[in-house]
N, CA, C and O atoms as a Tripos MOL2 file, in Angstrom:
@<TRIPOS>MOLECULE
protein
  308   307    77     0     0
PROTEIN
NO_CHARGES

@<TRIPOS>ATOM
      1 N          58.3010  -25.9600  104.7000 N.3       1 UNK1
      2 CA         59.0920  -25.4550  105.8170 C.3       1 UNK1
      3 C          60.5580  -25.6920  105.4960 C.2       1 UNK1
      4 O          61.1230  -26.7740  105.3400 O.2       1 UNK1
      5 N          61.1200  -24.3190  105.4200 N.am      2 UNK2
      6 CA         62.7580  -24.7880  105.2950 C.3       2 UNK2
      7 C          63.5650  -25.2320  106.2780 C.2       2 UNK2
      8 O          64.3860  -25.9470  105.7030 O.2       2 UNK2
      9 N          63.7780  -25.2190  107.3220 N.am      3 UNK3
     10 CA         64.3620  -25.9750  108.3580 C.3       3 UNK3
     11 C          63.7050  -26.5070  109.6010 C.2       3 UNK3
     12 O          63.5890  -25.9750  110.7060 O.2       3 UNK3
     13 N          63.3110  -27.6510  109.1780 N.am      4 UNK4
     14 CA         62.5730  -28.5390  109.9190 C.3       4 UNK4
     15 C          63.3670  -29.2730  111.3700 C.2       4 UNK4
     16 O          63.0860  -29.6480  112.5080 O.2       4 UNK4
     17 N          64.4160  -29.1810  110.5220 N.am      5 UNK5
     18 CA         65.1010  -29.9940  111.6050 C.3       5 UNK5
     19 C          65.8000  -29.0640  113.0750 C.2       5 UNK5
     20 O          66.6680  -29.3330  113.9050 O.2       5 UNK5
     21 N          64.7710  -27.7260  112.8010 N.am      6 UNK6
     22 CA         64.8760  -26.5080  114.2070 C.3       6 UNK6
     23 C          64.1080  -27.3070  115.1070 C.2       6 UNK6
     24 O          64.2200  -27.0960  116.3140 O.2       6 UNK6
     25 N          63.1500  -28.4210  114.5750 N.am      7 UNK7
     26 CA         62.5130  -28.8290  115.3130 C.3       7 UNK7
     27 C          62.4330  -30.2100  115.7890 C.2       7 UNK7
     28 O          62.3880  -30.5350  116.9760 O.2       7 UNK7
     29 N          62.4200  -30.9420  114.8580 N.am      8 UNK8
     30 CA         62.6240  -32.5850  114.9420 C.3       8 UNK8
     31 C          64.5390  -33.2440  115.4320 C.2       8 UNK8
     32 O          65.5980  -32.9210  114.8940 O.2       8 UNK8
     33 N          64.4030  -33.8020  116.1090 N.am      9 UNK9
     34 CA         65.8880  -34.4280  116.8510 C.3       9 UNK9
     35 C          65.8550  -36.0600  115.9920 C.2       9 UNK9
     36 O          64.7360  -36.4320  115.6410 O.2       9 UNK9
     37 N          66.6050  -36.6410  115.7920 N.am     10 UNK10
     38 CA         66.8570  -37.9850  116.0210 C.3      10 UNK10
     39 C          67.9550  -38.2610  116.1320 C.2      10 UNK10
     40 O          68.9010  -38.2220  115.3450 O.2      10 UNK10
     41 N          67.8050  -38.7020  117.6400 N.am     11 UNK11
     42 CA         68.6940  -38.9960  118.7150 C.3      11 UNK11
     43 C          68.6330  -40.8350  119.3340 C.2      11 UNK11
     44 O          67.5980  -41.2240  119.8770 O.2      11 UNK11
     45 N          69.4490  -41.4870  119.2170 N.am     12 UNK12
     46 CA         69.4280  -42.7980  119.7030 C.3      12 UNK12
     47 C          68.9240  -42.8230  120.9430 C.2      12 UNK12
     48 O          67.8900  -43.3930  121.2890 O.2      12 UNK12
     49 N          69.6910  -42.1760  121.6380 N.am     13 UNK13
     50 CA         69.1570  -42.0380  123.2060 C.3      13 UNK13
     51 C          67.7500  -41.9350  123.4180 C.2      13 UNK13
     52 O          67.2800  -42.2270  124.5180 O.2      13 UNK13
     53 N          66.9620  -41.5100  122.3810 N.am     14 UNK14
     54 CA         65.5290  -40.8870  122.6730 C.3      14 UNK14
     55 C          64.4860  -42.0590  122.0690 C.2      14 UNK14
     56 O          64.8700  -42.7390  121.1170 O.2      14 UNK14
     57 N          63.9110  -42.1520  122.3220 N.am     15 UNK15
     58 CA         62.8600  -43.1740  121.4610 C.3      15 UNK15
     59 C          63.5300  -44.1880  120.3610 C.2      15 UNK15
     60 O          63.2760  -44.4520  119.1860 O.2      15 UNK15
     61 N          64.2430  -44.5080  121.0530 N.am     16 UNK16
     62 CA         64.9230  -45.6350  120.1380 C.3      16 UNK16
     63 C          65.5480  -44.9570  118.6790 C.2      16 UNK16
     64 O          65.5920  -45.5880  117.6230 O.2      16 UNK16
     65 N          65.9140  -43.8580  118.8110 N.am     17 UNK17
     66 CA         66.4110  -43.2870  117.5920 C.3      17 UNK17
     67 C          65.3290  -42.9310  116.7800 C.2      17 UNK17
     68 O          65.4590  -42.9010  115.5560 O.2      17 UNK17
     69 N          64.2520  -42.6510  117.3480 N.am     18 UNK18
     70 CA         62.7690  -42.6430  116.2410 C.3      18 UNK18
     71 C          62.8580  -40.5150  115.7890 C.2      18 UNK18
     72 O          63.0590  -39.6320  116.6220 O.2      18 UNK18
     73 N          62.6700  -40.3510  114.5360 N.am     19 UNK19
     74 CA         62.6650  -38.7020  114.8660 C.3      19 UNK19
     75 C          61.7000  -38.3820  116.2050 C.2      19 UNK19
     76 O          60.8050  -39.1620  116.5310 O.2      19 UNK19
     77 N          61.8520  -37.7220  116.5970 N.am     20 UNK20
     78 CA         60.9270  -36.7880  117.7360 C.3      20 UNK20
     79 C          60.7620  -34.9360  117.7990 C.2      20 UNK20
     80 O          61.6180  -34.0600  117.6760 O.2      20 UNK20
     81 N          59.5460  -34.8710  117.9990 N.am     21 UNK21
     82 CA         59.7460  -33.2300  118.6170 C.3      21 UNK21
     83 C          60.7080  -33.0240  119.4250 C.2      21 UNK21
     84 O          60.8220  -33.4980  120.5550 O.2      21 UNK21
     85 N          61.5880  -32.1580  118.7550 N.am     22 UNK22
     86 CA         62.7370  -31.2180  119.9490 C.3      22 UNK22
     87 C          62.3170  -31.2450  121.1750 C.2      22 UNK22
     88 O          61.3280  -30.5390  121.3700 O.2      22 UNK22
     89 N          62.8740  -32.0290  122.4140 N.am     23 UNK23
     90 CA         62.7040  -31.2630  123.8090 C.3      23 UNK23
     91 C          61.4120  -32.2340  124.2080 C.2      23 UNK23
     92 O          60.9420  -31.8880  125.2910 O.2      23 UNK23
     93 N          60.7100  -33.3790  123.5940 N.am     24 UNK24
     94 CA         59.7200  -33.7610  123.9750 C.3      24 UNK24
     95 C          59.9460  -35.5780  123.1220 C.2      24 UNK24
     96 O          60.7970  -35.8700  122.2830 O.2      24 UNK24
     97 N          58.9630  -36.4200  123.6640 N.am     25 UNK25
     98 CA         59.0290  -37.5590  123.2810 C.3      25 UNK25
     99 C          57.6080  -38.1250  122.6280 C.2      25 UNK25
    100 O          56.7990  -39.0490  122.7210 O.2      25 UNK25
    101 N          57.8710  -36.9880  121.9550 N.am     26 UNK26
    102 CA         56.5900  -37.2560  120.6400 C.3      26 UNK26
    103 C          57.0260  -37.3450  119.2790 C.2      26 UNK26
    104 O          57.2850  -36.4210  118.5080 O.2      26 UNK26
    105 N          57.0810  -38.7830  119.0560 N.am     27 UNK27
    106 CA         57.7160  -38.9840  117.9250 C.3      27 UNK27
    107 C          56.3440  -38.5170  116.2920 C.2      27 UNK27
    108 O          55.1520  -38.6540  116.0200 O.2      27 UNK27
    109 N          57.8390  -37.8490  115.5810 N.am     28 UNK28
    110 CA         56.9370  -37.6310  114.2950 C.3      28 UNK28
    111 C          55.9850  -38.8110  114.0520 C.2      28 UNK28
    112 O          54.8300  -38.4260  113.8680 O.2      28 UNK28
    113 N          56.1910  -40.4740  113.9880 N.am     29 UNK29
    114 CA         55.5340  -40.9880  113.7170 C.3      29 UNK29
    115 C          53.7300  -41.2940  114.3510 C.2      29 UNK29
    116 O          52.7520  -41.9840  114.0630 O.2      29 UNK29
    117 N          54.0480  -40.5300  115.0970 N.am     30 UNK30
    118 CA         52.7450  -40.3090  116.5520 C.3      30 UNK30
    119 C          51.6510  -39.1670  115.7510 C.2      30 UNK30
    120 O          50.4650  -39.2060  115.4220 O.2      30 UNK30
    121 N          52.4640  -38.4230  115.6740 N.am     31 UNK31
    122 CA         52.1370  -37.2900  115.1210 C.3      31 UNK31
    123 C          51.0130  -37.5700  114.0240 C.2      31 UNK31
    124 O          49.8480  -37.1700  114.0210 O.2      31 UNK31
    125 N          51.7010  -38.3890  113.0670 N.am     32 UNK32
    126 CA         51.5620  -38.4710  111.7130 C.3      32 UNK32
    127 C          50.4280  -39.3750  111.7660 C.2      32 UNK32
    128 O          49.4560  -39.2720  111.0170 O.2      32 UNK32
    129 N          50.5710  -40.2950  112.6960 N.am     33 UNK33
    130 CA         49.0540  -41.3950  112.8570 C.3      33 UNK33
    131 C          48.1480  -40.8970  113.4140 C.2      33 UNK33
    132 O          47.0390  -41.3460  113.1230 O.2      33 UNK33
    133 N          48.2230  -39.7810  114.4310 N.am     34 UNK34
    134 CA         46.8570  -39.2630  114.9920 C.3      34 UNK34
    135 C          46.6800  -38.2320  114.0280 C.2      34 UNK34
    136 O          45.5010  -37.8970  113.9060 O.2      34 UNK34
    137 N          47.2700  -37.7920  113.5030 N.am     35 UNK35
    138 CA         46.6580  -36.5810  111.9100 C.3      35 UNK35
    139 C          45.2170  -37.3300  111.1070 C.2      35 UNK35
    140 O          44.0370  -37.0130  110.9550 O.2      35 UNK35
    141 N          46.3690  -38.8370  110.6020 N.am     36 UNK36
    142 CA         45.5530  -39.7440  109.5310 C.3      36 UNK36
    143 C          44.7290  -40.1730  110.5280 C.2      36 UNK36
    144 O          43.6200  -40.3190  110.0140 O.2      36 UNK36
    145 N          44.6850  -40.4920  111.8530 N.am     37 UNK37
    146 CA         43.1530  -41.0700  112.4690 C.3      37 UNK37
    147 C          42.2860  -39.5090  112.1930 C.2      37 UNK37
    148 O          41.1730  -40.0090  112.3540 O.2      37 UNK37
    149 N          42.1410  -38.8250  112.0600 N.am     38 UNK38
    150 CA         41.1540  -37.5220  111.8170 C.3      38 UNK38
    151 C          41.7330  -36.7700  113.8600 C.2      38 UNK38
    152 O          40.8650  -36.3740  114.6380 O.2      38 UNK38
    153 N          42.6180  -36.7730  114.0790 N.am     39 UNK39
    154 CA         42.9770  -35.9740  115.3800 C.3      39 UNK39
    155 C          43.4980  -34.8710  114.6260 C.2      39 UNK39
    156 O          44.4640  -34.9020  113.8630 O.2      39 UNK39
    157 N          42.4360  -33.4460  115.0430 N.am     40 UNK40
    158 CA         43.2850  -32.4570  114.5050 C.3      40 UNK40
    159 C          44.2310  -31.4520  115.2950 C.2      40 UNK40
    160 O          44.5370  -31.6190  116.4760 O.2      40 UNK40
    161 N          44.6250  -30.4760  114.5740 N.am     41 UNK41
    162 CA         45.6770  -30.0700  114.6770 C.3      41 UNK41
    163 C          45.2460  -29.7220  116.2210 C.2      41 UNK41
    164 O          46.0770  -30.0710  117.0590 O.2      41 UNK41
    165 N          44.0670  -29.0860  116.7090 N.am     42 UNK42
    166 CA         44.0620  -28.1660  118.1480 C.3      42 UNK42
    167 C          44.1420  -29.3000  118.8300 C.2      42 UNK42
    168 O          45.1900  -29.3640  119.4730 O.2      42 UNK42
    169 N          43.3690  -30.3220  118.9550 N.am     43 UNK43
    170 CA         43.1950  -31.2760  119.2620 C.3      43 UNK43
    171 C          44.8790  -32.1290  120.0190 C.2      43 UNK43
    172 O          45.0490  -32.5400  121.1670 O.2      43 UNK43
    173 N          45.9830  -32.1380  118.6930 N.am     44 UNK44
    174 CA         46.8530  -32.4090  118.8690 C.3      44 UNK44
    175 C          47.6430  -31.7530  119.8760 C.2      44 UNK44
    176 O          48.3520  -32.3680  120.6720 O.2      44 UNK44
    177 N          47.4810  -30.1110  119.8290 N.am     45 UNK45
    178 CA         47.8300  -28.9980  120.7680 C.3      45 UNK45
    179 C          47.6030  -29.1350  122.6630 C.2      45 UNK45
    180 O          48.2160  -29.1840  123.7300 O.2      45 UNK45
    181 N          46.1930  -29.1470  122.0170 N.am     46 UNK46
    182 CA         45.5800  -29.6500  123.2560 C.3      46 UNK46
    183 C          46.2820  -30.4680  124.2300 C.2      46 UNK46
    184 O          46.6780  -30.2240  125.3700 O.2      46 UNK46
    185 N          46.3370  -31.5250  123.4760 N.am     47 UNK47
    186 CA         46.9450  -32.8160  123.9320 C.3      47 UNK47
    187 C          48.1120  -32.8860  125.0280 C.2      47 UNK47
    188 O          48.1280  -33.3130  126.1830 O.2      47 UNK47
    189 N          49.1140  -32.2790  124.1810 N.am     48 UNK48
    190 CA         50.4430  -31.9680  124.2830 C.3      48 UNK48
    191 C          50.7620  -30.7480  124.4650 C.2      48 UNK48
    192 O          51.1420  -30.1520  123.4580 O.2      48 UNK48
    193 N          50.7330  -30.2100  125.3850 N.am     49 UNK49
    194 CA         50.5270  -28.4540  126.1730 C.3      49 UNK49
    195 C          51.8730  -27.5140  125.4970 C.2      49 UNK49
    196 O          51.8990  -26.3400  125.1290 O.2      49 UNK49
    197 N          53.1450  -28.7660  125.5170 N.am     50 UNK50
    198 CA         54.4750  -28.4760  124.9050 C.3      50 UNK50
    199 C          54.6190  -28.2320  123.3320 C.2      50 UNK50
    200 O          55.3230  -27.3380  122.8630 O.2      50 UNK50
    201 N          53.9650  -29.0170  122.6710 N.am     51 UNK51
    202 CA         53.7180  -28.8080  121.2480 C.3      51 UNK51
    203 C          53.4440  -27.6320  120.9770 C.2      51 UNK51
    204 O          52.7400  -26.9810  121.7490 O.2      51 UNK51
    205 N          54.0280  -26.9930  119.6120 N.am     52 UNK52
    206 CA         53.7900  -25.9360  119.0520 C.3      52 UNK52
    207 C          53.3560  -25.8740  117.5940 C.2      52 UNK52
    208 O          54.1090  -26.5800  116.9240 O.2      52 UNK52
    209 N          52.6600  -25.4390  117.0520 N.am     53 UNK53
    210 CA         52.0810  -25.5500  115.5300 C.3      53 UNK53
    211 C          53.2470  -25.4290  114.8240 C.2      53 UNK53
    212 O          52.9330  -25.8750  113.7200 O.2      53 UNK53
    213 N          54.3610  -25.1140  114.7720 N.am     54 UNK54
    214 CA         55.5680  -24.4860  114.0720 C.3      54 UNK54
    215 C          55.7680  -26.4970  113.6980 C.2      54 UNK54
    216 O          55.8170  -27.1680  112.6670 O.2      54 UNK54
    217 N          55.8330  -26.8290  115.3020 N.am     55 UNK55
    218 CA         56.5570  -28.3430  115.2640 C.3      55 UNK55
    219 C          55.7150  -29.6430  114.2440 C.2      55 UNK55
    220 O          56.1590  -30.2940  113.2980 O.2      55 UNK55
    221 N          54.6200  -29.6600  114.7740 N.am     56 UNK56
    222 CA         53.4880  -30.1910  113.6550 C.3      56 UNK56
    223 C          53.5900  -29.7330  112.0060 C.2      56 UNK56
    224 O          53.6580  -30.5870  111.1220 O.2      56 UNK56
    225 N          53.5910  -28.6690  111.7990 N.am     57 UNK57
    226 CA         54.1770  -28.2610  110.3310 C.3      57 UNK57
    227 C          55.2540  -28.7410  109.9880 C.2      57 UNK57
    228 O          55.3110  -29.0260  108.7920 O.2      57 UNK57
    229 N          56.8250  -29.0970  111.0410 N.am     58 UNK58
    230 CA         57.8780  -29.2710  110.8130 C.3      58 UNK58
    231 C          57.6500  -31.2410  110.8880 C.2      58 UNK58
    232 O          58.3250  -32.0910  110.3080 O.2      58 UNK58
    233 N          56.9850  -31.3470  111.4090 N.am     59 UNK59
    234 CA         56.6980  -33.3060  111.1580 C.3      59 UNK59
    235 C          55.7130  -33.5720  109.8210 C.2      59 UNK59
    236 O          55.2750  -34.7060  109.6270 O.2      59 UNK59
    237 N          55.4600  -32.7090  109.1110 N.am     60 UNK60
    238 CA         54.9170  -33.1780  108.0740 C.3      60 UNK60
    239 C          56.0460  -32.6120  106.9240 C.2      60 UNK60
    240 O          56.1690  -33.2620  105.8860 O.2      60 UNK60
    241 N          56.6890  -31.6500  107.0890 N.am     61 UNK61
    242 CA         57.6450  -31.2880  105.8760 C.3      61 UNK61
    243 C          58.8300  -32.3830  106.3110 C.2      61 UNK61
    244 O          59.6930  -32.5320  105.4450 O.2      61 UNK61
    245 N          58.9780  -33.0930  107.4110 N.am     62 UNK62
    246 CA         60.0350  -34.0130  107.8800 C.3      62 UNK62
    247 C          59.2870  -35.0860  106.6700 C.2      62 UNK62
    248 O          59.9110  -35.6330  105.7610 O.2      62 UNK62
    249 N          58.2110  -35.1800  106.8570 N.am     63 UNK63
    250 CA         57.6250  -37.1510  106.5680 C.3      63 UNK63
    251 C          57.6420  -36.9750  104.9210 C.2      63 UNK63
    252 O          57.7960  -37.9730  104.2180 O.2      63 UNK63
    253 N          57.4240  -35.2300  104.1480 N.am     64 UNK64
    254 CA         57.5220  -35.4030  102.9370 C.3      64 UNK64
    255 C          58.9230  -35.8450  102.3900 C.2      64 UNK64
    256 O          59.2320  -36.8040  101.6820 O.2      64 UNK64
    257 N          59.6720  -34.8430  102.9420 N.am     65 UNK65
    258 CA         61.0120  -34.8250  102.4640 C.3      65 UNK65
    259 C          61.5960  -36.4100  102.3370 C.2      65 UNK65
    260 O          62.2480  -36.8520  101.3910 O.2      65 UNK65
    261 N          61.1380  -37.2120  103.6770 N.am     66 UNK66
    262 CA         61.6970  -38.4830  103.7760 C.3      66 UNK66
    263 C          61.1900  -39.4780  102.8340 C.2      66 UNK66
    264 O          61.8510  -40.4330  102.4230 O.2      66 UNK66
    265 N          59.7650  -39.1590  102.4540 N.am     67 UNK67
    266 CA         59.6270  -40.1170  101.0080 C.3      67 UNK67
    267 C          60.0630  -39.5480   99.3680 C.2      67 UNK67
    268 O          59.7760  -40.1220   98.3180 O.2      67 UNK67
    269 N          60.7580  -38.3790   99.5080 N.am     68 UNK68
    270 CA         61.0820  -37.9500   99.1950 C.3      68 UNK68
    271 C          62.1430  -39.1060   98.0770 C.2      68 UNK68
    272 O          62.3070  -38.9210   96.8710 O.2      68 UNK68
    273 N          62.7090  -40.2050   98.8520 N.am     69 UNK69
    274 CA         63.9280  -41.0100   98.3680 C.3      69 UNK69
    275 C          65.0080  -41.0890   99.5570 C.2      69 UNK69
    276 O          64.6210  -40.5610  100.5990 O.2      69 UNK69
    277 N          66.2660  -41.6440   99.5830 N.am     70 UNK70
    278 CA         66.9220  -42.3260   99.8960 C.3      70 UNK70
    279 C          67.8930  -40.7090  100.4890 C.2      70 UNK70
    280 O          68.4060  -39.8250   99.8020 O.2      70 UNK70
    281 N          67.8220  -40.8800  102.0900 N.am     71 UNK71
    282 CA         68.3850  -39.7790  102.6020 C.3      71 UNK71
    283 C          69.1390  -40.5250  104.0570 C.2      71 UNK71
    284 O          69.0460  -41.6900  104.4430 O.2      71 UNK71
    285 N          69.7900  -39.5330  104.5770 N.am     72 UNK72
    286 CA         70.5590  -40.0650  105.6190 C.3      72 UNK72
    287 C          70.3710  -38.7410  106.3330 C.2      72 UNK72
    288 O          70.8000  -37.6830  105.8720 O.2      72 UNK72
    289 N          69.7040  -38.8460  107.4940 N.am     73 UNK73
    290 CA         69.7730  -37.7950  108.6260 C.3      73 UNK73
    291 C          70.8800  -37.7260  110.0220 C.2      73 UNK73
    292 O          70.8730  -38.6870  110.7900 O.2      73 UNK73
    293 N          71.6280  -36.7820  110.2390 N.am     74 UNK74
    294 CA         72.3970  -36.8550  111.1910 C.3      74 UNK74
    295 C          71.8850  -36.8680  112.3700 C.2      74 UNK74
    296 O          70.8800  -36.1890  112.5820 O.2      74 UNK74
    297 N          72.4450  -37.6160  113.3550 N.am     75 UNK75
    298 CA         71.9340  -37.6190  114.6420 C.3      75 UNK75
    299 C          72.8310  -37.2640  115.7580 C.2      75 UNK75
    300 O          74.0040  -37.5300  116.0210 O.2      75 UNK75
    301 N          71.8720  -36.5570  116.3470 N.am     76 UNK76
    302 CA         72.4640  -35.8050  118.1950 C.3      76 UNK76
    303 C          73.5210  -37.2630  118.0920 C.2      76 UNK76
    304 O          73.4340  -38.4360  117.7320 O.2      76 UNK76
    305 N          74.7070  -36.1560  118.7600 N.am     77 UNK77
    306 CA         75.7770  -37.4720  119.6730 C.3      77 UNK77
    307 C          75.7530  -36.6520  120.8960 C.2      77 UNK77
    308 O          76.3350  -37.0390  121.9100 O.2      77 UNK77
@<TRIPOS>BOND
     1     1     2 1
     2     2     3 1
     3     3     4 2
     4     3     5 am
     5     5     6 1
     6     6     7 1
     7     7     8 2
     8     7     9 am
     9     9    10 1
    10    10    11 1
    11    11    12 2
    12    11    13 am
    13    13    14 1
    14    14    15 1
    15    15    16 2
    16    15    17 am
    17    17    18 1
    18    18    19 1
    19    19    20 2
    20    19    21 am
    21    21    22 1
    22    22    23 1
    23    23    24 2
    24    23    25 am
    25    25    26 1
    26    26    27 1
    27    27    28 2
    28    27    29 am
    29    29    30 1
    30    30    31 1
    31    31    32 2
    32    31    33 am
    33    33    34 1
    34    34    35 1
    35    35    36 2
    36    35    37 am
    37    37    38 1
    38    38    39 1
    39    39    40 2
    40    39    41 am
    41    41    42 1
    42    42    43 1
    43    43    44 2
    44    43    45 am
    45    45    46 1
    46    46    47 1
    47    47    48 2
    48    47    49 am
    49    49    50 1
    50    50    51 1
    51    51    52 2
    52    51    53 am
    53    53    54 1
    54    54    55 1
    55    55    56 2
    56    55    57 am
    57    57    58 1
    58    58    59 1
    59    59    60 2
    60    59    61 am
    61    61    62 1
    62    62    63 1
    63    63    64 2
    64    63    65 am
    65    65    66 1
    66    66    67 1
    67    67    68 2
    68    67    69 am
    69    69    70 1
    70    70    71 1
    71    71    72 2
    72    71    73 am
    73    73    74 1
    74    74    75 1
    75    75    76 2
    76    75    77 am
    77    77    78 1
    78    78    79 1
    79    79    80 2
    80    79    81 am
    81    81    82 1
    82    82    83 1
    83    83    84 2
    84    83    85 am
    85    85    86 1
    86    86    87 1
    87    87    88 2
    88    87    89 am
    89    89    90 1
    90    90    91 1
    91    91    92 2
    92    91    93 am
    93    93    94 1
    94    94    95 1
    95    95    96 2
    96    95    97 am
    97    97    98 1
    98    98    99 1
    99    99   100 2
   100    99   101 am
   101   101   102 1
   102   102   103 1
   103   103   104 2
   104   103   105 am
   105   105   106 1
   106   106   107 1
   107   107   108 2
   108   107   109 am
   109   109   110 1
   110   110   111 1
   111   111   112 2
   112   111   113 am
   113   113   114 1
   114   114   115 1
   115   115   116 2
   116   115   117 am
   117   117   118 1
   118   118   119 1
   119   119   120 2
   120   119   121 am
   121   121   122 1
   122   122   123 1
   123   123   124 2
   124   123   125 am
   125   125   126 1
   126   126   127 1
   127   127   128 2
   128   127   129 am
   129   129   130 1
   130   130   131 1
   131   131   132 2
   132   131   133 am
   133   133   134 1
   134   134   135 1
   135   135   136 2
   136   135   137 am
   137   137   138 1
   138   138   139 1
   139   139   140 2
   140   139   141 am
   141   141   142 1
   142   142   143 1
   143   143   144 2
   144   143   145 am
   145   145   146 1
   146   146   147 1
   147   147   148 2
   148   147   149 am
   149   149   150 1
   150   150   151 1
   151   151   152 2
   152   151   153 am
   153   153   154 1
   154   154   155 1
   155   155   156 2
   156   155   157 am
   157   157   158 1
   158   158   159 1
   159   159   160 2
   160   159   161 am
   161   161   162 1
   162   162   163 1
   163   163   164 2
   164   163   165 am
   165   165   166 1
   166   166   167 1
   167   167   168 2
   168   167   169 am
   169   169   170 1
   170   170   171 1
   171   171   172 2
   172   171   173 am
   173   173   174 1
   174   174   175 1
   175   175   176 2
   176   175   177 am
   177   177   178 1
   178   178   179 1
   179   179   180 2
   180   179   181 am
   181   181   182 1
   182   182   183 1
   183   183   184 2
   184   183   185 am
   185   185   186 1
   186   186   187 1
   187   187   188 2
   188   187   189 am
   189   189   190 1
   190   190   191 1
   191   191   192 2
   192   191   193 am
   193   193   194 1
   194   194   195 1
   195   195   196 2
   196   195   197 am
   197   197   198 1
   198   198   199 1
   199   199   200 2
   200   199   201 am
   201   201   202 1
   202   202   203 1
   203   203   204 2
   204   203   205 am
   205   205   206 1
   206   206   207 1
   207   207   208 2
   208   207   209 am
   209   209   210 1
   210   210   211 1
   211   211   212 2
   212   211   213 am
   213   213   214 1
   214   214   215 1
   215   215   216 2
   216   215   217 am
   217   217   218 1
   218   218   219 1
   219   219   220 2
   220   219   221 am
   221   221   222 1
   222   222   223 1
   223   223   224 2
   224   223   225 am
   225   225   226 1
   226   226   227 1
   227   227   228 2
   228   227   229 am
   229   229   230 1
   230   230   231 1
   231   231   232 2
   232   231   233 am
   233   233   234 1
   234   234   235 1
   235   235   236 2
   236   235   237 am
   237   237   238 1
   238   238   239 1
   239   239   240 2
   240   239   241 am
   241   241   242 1
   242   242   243 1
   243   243   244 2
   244   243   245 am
   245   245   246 1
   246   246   247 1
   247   247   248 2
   248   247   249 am
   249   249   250 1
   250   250   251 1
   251   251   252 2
   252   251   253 am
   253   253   254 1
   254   254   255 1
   255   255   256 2
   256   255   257 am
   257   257   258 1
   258   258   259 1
   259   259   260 2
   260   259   261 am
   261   261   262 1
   262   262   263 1
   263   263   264 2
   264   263   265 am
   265   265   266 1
   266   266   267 1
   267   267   268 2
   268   267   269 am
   269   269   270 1
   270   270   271 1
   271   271   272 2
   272   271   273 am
   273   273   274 1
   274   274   275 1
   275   275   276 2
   276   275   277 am
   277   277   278 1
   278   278   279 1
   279   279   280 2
   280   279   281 am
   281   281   282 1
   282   282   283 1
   283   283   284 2
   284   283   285 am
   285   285   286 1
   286   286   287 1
   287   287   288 2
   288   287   289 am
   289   289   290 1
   290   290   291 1
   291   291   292 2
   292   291   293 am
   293   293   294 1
   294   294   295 1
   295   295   296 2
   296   295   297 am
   297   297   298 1
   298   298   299 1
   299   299   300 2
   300   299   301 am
   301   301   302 1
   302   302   303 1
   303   303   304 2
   304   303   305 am
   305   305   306 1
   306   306   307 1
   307   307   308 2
@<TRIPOS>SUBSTRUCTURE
     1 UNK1         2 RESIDUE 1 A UNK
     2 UNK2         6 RESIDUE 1 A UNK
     3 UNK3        10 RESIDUE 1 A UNK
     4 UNK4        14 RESIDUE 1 A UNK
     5 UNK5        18 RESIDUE 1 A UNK
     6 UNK6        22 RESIDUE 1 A UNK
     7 UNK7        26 RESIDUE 1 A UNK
     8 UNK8        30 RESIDUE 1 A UNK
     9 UNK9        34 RESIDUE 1 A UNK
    10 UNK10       38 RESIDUE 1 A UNK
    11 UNK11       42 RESIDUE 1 A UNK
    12 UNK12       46 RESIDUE 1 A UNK
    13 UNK13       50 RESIDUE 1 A UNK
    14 UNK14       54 RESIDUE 1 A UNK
    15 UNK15       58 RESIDUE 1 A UNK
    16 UNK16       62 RESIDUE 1 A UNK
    17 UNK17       66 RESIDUE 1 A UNK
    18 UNK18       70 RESIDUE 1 A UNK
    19 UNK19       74 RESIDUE 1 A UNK
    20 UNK20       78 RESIDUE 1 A UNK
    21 UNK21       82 RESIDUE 1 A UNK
    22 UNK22       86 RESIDUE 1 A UNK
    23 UNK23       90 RESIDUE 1 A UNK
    24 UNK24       94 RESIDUE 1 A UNK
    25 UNK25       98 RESIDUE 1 A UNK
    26 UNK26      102 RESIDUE 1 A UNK
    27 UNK27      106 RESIDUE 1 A UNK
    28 UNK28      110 RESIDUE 1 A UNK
    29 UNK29      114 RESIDUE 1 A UNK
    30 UNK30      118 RESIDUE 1 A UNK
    31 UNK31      122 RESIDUE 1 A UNK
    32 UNK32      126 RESIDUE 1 A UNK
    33 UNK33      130 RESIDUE 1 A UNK
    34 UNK34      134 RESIDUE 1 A UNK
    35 UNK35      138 RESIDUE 1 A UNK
    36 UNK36      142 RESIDUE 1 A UNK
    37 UNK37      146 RESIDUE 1 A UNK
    38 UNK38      150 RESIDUE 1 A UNK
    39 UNK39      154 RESIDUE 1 A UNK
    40 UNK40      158 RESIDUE 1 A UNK
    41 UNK41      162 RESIDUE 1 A UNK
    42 UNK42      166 RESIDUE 1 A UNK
    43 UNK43      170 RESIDUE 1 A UNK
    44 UNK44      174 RESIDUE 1 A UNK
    45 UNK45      178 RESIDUE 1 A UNK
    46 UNK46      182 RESIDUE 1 A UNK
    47 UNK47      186 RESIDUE 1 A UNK
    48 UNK48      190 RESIDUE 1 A UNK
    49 UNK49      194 RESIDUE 1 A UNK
    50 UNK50      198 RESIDUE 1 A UNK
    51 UNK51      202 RESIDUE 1 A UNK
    52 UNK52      206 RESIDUE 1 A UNK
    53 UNK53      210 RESIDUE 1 A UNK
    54 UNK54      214 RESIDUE 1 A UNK
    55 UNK55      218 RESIDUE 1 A UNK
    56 UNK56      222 RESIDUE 1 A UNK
    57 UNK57      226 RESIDUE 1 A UNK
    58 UNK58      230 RESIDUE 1 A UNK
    59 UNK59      234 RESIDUE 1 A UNK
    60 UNK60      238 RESIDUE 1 A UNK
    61 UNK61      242 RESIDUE 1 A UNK
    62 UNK62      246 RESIDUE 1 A UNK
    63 UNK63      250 RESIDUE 1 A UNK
    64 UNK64      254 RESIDUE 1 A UNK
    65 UNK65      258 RESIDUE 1 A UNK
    66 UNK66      262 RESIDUE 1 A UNK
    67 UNK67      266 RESIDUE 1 A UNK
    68 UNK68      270 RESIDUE 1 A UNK
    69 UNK69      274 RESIDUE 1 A UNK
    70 UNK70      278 RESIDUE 1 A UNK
    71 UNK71      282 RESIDUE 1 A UNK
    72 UNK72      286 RESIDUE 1 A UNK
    73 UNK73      290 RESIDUE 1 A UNK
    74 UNK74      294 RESIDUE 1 A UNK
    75 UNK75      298 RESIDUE 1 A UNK
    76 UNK76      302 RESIDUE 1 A UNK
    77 UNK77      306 RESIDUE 1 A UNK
């Protein structure tokens, strides 16, 4: 996904500065642990009525990029 960050915020104000889905307080890291518990994608949908498959695609090209190495993301002021 080339611009991920249409979707993911990290914002101090929001979850302690944790990335999150745009517009919602579902942090990528949420995301990323109910994937690896076997929660799938509809499942995840389900869940979260606000979630969109675009955003879930955009928290996993977020979590590659970030092990990616040593990056600095700008954050909402």
């Amino acid at each position: 996904m080339d611009n991920y960050m249409h979707y993911i915020e990290v914002n101090p104000d929001i979850m302690l500065g944790k990335p999150v889905v745009k517009g919602t307080r579902i942090t990528v890291e949420q995301i990323l642990e109910d994937l690896s518990a076997g929660v799938s994608v509809e499942e995840l949908l389900k869940a979260h009525p606000r979630l969109k498959l675009e955003a879930i695609r955009a928290t996993l090209a977020f979590a590659a990029d970030a092990i990616k190495g040593e990056r600095s993301y700008p954050m909402a002021l």
